[in-house]
Kinemage of the C-alpha trace (Angstrom):
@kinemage 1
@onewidth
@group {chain A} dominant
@subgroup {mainchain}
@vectorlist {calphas} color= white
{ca unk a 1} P 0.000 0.000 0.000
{ca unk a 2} L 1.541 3.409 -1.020
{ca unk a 3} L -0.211 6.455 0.832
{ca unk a 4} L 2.695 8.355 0.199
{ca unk a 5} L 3.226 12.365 -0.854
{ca unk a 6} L -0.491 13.389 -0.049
{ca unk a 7} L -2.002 15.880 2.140
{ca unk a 8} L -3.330 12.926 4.572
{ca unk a 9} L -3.398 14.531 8.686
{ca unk a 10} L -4.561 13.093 11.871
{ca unk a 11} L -3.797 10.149 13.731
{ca unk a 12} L -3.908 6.056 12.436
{ca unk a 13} L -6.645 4.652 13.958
{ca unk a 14} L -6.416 2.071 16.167
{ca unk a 15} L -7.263 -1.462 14.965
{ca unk a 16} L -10.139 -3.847 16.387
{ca unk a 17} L -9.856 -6.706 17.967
{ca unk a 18} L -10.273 -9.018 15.601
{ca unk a 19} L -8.108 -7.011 12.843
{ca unk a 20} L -6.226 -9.447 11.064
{ca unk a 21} L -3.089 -8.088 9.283
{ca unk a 22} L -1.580 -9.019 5.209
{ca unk a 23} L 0.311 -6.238 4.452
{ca unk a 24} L 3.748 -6.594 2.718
{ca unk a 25} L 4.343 -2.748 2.328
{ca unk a 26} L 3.003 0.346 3.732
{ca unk a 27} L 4.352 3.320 2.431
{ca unk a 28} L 2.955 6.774 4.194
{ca unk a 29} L 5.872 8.957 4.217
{ca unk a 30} L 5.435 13.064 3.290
{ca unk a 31} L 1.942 13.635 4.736
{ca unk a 32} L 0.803 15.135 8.095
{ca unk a 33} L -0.035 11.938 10.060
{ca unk a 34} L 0.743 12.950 13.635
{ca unk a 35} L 0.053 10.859 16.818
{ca unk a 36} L 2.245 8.125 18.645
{ca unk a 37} L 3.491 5.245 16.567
{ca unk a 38} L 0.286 3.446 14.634
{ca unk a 39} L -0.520 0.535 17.392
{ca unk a 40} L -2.498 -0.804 14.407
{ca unk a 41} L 0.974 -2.031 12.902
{ca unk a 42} L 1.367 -4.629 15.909
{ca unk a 43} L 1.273 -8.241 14.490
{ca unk a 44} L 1.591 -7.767 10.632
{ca unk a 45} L 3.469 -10.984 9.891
{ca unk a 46} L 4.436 -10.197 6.644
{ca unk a 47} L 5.054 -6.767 6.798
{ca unk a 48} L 8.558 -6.026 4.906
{ca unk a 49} L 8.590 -2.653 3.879
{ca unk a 50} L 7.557 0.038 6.541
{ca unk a 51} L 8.319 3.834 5.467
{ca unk a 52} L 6.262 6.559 7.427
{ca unk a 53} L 9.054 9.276 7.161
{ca unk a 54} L 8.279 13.062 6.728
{ca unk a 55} L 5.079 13.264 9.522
{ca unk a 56} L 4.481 14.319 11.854
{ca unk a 57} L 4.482 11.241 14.808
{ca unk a 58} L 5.244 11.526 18.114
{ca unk a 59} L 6.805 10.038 21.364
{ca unk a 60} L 8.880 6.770 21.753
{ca unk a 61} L 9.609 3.831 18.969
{ca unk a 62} L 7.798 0.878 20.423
{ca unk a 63} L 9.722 -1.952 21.747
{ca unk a 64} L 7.194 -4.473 20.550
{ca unk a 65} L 8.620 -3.298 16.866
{ca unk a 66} L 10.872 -6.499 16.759
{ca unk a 67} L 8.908 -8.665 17.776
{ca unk a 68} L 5.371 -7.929 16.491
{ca unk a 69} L 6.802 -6.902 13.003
{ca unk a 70} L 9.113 -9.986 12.557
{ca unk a 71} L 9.334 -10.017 8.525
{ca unk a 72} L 10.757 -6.241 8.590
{ca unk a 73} L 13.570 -5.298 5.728
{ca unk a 74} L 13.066 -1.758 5.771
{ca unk a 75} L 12.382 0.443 8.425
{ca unk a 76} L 12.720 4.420 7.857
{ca unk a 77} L 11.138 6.276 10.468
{ca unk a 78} L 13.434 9.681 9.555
{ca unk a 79} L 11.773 12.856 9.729
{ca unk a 80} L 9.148 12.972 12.706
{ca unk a 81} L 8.942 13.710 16.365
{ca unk a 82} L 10.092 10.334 17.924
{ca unk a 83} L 11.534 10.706 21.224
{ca unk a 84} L 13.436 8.509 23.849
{ca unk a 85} L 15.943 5.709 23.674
{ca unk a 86} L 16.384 3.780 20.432
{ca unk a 87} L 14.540 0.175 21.517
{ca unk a 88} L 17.368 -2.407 21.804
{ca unk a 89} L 14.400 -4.794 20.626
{ca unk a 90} L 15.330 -3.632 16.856
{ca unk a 91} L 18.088 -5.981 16.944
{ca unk a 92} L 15.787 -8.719 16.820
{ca unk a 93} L 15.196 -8.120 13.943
{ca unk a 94} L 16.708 -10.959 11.537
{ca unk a 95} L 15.920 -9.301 8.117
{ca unk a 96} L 16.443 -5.799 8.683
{ca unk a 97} L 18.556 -4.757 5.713
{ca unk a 98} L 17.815 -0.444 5.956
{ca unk a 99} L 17.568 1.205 9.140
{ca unk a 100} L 16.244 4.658 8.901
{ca unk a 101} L 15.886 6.390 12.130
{ca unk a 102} L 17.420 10.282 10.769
{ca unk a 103} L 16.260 13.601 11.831
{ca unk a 104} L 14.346 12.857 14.996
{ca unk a 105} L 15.172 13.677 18.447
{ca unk a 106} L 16.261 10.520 19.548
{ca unk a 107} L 18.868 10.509 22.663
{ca unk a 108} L 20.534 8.012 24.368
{ca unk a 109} L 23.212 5.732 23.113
{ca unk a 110} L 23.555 3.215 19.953
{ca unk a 111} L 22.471 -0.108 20.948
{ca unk a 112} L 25.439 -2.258 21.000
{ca unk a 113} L 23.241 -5.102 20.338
{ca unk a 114} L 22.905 -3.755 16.787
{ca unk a 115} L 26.024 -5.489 15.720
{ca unk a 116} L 23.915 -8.303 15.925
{ca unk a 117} L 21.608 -7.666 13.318
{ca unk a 118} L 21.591 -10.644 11.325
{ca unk a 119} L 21.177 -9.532 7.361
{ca unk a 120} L 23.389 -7.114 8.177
{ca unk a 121} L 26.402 -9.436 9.378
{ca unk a 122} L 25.965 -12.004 6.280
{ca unk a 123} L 25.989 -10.502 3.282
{ca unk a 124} L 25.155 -13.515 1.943
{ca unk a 125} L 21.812 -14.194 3.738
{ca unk a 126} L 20.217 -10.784 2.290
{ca unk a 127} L 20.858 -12.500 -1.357
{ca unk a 128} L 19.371 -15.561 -0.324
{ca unk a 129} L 16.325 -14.008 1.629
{ca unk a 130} L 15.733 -11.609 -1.670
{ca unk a 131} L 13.408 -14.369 -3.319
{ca unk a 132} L 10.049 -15.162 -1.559
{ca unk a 133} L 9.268 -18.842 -1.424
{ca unk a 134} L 7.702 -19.487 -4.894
{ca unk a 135} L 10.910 -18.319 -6.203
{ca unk a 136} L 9.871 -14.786 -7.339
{ca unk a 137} L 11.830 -11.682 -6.091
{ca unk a 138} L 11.104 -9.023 -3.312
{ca unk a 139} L 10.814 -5.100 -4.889
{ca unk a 140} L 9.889 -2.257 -3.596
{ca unk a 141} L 11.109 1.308 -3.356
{ca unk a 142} L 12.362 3.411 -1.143
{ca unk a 143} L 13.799 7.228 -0.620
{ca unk a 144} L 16.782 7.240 1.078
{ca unk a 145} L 19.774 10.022 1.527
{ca unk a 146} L 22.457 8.088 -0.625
{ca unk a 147} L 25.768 9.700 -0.174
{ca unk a 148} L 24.079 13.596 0.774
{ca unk a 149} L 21.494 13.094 -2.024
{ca unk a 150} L 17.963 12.026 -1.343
{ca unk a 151} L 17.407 9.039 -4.054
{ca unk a 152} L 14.430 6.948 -4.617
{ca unk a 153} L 15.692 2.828 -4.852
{ca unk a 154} L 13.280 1.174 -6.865
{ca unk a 155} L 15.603 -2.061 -7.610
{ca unk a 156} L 15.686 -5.433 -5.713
{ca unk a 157} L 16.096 -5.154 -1.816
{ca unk a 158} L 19.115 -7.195 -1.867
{ca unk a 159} L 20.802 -4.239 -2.449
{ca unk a 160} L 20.186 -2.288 0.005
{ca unk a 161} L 22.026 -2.840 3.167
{ca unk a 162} L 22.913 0.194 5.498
{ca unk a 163} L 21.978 2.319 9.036
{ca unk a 164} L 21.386 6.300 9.231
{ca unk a 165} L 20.816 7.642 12.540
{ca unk a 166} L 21.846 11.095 11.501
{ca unk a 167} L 20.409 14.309 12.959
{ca unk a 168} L 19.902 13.099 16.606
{ca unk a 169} L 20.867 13.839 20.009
{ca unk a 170} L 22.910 10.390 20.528
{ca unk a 171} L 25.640 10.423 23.097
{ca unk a 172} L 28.465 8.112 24.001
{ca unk a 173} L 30.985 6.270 22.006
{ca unk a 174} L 30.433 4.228 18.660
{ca unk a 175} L 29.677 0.505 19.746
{ca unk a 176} L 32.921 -1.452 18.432
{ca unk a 177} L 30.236 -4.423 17.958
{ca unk a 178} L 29.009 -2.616 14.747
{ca unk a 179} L 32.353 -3.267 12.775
{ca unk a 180} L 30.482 -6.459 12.936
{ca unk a 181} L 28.171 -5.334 10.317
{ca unk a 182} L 29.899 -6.909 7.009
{ca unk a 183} L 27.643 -6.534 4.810
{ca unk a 184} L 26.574 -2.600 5.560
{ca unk a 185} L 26.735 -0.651 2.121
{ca unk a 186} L 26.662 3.108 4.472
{ca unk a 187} L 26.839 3.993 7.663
{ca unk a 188} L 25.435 7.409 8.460
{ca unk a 189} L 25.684 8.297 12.690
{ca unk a 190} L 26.333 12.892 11.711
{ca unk a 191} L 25.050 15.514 13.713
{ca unk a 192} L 25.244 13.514 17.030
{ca unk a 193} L 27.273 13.772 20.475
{ca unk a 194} L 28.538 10.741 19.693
{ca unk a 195} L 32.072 10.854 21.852
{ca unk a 196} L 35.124 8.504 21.931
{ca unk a 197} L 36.834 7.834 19.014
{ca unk a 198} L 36.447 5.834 15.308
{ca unk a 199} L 36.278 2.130 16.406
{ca unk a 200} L 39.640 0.493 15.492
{ca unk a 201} L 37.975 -2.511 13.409
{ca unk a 202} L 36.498 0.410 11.157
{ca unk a 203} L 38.008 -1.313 8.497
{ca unk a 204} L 36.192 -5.115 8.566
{ca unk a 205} L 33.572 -3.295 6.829
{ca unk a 206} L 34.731 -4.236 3.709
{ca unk a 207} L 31.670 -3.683 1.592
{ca unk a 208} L 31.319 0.126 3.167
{ca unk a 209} L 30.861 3.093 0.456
{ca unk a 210} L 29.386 5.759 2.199
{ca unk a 211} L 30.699 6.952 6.381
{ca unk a 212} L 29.565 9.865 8.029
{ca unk a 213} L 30.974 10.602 11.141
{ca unk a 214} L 30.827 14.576 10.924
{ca unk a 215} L 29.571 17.005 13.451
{ca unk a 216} L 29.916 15.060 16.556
{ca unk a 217} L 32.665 15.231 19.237
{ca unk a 218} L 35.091 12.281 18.097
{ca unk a 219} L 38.605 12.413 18.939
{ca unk a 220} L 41.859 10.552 18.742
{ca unk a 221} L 43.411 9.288 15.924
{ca unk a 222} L 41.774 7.948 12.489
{ca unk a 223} L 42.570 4.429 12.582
{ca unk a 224} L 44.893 2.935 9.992
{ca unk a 225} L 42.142 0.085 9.447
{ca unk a 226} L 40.214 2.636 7.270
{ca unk a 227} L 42.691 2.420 4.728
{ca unk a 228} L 41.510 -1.482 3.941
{ca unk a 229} L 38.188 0.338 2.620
{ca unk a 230} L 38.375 -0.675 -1.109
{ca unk a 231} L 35.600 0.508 -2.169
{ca unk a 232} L 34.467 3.437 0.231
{ca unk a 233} L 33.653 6.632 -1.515
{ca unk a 234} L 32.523 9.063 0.988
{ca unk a 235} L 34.489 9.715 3.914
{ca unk a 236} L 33.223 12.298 6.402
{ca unk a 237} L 34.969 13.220 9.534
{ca unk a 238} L 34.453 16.983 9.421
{ca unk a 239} L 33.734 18.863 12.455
{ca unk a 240} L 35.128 16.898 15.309
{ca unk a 241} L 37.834 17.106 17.674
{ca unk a 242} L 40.282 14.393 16.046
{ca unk a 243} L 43.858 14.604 15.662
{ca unk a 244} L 46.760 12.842 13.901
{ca unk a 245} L 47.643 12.073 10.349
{ca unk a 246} L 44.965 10.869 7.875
{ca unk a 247} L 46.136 7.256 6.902
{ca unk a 248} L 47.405 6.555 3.451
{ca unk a 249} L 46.753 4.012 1.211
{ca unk a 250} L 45.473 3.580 -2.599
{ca unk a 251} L 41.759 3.977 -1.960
{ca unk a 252} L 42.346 6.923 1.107
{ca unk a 253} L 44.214 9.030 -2.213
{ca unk a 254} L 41.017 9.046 -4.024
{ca unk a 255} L 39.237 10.776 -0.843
{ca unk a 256} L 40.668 14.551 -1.795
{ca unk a 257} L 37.561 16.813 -0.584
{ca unk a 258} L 39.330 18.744 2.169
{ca unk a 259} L 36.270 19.909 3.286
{ca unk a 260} L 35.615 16.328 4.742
{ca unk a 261} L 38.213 16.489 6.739
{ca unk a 262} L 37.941 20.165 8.090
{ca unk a 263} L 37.497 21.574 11.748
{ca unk a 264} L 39.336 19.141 13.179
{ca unk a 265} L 42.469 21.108 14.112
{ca unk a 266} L 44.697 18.564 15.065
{ca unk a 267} L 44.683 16.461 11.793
{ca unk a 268} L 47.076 16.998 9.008
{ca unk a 269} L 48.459 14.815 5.958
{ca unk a 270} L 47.047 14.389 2.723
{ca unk a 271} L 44.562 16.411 1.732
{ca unk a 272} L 45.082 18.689 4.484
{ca unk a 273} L 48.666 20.295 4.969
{ca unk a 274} L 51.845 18.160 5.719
{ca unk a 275} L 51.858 16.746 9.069
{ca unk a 276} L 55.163 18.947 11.055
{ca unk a 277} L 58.792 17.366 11.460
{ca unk a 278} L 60.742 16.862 13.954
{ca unk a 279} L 64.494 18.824 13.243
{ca unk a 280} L 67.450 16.942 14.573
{ca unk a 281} L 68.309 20.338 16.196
{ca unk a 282} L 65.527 20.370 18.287
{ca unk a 283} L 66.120 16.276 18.988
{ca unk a 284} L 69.198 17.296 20.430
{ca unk a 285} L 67.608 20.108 22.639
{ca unk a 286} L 65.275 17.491 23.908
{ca unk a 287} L 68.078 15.212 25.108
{ca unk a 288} L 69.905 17.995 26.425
{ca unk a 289} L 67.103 19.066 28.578
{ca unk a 290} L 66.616 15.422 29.686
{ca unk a 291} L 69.956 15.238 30.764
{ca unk a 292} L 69.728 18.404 32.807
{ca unk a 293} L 66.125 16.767 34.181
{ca unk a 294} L 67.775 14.149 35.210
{ca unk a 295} L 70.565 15.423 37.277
{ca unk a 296} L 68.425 17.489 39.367
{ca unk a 297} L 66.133 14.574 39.558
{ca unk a 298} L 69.275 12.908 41.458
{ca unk a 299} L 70.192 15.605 42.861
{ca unk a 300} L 67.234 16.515 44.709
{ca unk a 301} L 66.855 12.979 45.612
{ca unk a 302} L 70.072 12.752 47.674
{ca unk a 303} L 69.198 15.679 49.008
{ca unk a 304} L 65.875 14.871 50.414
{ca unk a 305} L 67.587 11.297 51.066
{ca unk a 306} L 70.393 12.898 53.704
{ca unk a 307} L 67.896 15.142 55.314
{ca unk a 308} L 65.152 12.677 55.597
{ca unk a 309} L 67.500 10.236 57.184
{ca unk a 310} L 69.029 13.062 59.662
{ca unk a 311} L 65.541 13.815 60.844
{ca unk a 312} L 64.711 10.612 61.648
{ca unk a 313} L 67.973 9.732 63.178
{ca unk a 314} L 67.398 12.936 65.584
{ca unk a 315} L 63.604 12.762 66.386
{ca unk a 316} L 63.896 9.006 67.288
{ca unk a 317} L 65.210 8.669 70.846
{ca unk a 318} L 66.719 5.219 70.295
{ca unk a 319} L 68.235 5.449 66.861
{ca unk a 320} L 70.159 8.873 68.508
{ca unk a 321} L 70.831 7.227 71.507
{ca unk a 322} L 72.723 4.553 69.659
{ca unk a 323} L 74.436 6.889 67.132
{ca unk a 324} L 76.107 8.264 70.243
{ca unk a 325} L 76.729 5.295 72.005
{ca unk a 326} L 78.529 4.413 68.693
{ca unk a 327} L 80.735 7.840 68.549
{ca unk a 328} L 81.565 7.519 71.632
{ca unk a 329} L 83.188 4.009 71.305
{ca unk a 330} L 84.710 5.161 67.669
{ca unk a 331} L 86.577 8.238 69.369
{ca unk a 332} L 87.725 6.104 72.342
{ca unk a 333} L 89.124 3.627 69.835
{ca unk a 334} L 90.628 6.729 68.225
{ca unk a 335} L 92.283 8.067 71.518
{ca unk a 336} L 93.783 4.416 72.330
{ca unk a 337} L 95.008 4.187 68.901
{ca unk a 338} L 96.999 8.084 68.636
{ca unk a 339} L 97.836 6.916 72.908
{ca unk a 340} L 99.944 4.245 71.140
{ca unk a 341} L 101.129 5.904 68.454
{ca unk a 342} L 102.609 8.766 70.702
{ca unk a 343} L 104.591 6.150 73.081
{ca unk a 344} L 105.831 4.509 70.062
{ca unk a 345} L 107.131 7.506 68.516
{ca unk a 346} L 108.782 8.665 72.136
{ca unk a 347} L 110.650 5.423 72.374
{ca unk a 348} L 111.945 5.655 69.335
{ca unk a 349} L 112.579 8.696 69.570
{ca unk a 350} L 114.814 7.838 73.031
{ca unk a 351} L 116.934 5.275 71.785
{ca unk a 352} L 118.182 7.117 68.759
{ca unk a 353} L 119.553 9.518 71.562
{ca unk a 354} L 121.004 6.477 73.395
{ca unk a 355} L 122.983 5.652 70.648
C-alpha cells in the first residue's frame, strides 16, 4: 500500500480486535499523520517494507517493533517527532537490511546489540532471503539520503544494506560491535554527540561506500584500518575534535575533498597540509634538557635522602641514643690508637739519643 506524498493529517486509527493483518508494504511517508506510533501495525506478519518518514508522529519507537513486526527489511522512520531511547528490541530483527531512524530527536546511546543484526552481518543471507518462497523476487522502493542526495531505490532489496541515525541527540561512544556489520553498504551516525573515538575494526567493513561521522565530538586518531576500505567513496569526519595524520593508502588518495576532513584542528596529511617534522636540532635540545632533568632529579633525591634520614635519626630517641653510644666508642678507639702511636714515637725517639 503506497499512501505516500499526499495531504493525509490526523492520527492512524487504532485497529479492532479481531483485525487481522496481510500487508507486505506500507508506504505513508510526506503527509501530516501525527500521533504516537500506529498501534495498528502490531502483528503484521508479513510486513517487509515500513516507510512513514516526513510526519508528523510523536513520542517513543515501540519496543514491541521487533517482535510484532518480525518479517521487517526496511524500516525508515526519519523525519518525525520520535523521542526517547532507540529500543534495543530492533536488533531482533533478523531481516532488517535499511535502518532509517534520521532527523528525529532521539537521545541516548547506539544499541550495542545492533552489531547483531543478522542480514546485516551475512551478506550472503540478504541474497538468499531476496526471493520469496515461490521463487519470485522481493521489490519495492524506497527514498533514502544516498551519499548527501535524497534518491528513490526502486531495484531489488538485496541491495540495500545500510543504518542512518543522523540528525539526533545520541551520546556516548560508537559501539565497536558494529564493525560487525559486514555486509553494511553506508553507515550514516552525523550531527550527534557521539564521543570517543572511530572504532579500530572500522576497516572489517569491507563492503562500506558511504561513512559519516561529521559534526559530533570524536577524537583521537583515524585508525589505519580505514585504509583497507576498497571501495568506500565518501568519507566524512568533518567537524570533530580528532587529531593525527589521515592514513594513506590507494583507496584513502582518491578521498581529496578537504572539506571532509575540516574543523578538526589537530589532523594533518594528505589532503590537508603536511603533518610537522621533527628537526634533529631540536632532537638534540630534547636530550639535552633530559639530561639536565635528570641530574636534578638525582640531585634533589640525595638531598631529600640525607635530610630525611638526619631527621629521623634525631627525632627518634633510640636510633640517637645509639648513634652516640657508637661515637663515643669510635673516638675512644681513636684516643687508644693516637695513645699508642705517641709512646711509640717517644721510644723511638729515646733510643736514637742512646745511641
Amino acid at each position: 500500500m503506497d499512501l505516500s506524498n499526499n495531504s493525509f493529517s490526523g492520527q492512524i486509527p487504532a485497529a479492532k480486535a479481531s483485525h487481522n493483518c496481510s500487508l507486505e508494504s506500507l508506504h505513508l511517508a510526506g503527509n501530516g499523520f501525527t500521533g504516537p506510533f500506529p498501534r495498528v501495525l502490531k502483528g503484521c506478519d508479513s510486513l517487509a517494507t515500513l516507510d512513514i518518514g516526513s510526519n508528523n508522529f510523536f513520542g517513543a519507537i515501540p519496543p514491541w517493533i521487533g517482535t510484532q513486526v518480525p518479517s521487517l527489511r526496511i524500516l525508515s522512520l526519519r523525519s518525525n517527532n520520535f523521542t526517547g531511547v532507540i529500543p534495543v528490541e530492533l536488533s531482533r530483527l533478523s531481516k532488517l537490511q535499511l535502518l532509517d531512524l534520521a532527523n528525529n530527536r532521539l537521545t541516548g546511546k547506539i544499541p550495542v546489540a545492533f552489531g547483531n543484526l543478522t542480514s546485516m552481518r551475512n551478506p550472503e543471507i540478504v541474497s538468499s532471503t531476496a526471493s520469496s518462497l515461490d521463487g519470485s523476487t522481493y521489490q519495492d522502493r524506497i527514498d533514502i539520503i544516498w551519499k548527501g542526495q535524497e534518491l528513490i531505490f526502486q531495484r531489488t532489496i538485496r541491495l540495500l544494506t545500510g543504518i542512518d541515525l543522523s540528525g539526533n541527540l545520541l551520546s556516548q561512544c560508537i559501539p565497536d560491535e558494529l564493525t560487525n556489520l559486514y555486509g553494511l553498504r553506508f553507515l550514516n551516525l552525523s550531527r550527534n554527540h557521539l564521543s570517543c573515538g572511530i572504532p579500530g575494526d572500522v576497516g572489517s567493513l569491507k563492503n562500506l561506500e558511504f561513512l559519516d561521522l561529521s559534526c559530533n565530538e570524536l577524537s583521537g586518531h583515524i585508525p589505519q584500518s580505514i585504509s583497507f576500505l576498497s571501495t568506500l567513496s565518501i568519507f566524512n569526519i568533518s567537524n570533530n575534535h580528532l587529531s593525527g595524520r589521515i592514513p594513506g593508502g590507494s583507496q584513502m588518495q582518491t578521498l581529496t575533498e578537504p572539506s571532509f576532513y575540516r574543523n578538526n584542528s589537530g589532523l594533518c596529511g594528505f589532503p590537508l597540509a603536511d603533518c610537522p617534522t621533527t628537526s634533529p636540532a631540536s632532537d638534540e635540545k630534547t636530550g639535552e634538557g633530559e639530561d639536565q632533568w635528570l641530574y636534578y632529579c638525582v640531585t634533589a633525591g640525595v638531598v631529600f635522602g640525607f635530610w630525611l634520614w638526619f631527621g629521623l635519626l634525631f627525632s627518634v630517641e633510640t636510633w640517637r641514643c645509639a648513634l652516640l653510644f657508637s661515637v663515643d666508642g669510635m673516638q675512644s678507639k681513636i684516643m687508644q690508637k693516637v695513645s699508642h702511636i705517641d709512646q711509640f714515637i717517644s721510644k723511638s725517639s729515646n733510643d736514637q739519643y742512646t745511641m
